[in-house]
N, C-alpha and C positions, 0 to 999 in steps of 0.2 A: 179130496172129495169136492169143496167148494172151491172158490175163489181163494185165493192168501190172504190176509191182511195188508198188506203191502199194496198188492193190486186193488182192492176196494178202494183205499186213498188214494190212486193215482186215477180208478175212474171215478170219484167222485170229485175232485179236483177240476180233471177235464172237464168234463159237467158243469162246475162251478163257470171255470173262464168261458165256456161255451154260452153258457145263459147271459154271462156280463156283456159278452162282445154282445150276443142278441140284442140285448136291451139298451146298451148302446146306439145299435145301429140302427133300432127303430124309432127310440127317440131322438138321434139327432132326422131321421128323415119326415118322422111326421110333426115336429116344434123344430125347423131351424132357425136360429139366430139372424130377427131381420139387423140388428146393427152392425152385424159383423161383413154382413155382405153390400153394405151402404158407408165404408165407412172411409170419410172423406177429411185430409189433414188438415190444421188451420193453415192458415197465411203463413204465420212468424213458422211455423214448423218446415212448410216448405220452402220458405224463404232460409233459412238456415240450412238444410240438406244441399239446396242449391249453392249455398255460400262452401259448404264440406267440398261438396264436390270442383268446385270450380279452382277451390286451393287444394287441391288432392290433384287433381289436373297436371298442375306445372311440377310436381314432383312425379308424375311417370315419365313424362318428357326427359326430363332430368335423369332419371334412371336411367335409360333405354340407350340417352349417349356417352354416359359410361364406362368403361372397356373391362369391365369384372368379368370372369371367366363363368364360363356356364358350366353348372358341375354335373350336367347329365352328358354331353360330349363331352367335355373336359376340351373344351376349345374355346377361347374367344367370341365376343359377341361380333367383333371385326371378323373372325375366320366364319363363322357361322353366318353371316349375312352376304359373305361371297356366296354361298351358293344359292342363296336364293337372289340375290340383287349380284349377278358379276359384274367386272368392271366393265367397263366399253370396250376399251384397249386390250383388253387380256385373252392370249390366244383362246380360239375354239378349238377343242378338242373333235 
């Protein structure tokens, strides 16, 4: 005759997350967060990021001249860079 019990939980649920996301979405549009959109690091903090990265730096270099095999070709990082950098000398096909 009516609805099941089953499916009233499941529309009153929906409903539920339906109203959340609403009210979510209207309060972040009408109160946004002015420090989140202003928000600027100190000194020492960027001064350390820069320090990370500039030692993180000389470890890709290092990687890259490596000869570890690349496990998606299953080739060399020497045979895989032949076709993109060939040699000078090496006939053209």
């Amino acid at each position: 005759m009516g609805i099941s019990t089953p499916a009233i939980i499941v529309v009153v649920l929906v409903a539920c997350l339906a109203v959340t996301a609403l009210g979510a979405a209207l309060f972040k549009h009408y109160s946004p967060a002015e420090e989140e959109a202003h928000y600027n690091p100190t000194y020492e903090q960027g001064h350390y990021m820069r320090q990370v990265r500039a030692r993180n730096y000389g470890h890709l270099k290092q990687e890259s001249i490596s000869s570890r095999i690349d496990l998606e070709s299953r080739l060399t990082t020497e045979d895989a860079s032949a076709y993109v950098y060939p040699h000078p000398h090496s006939p053209r096909e």
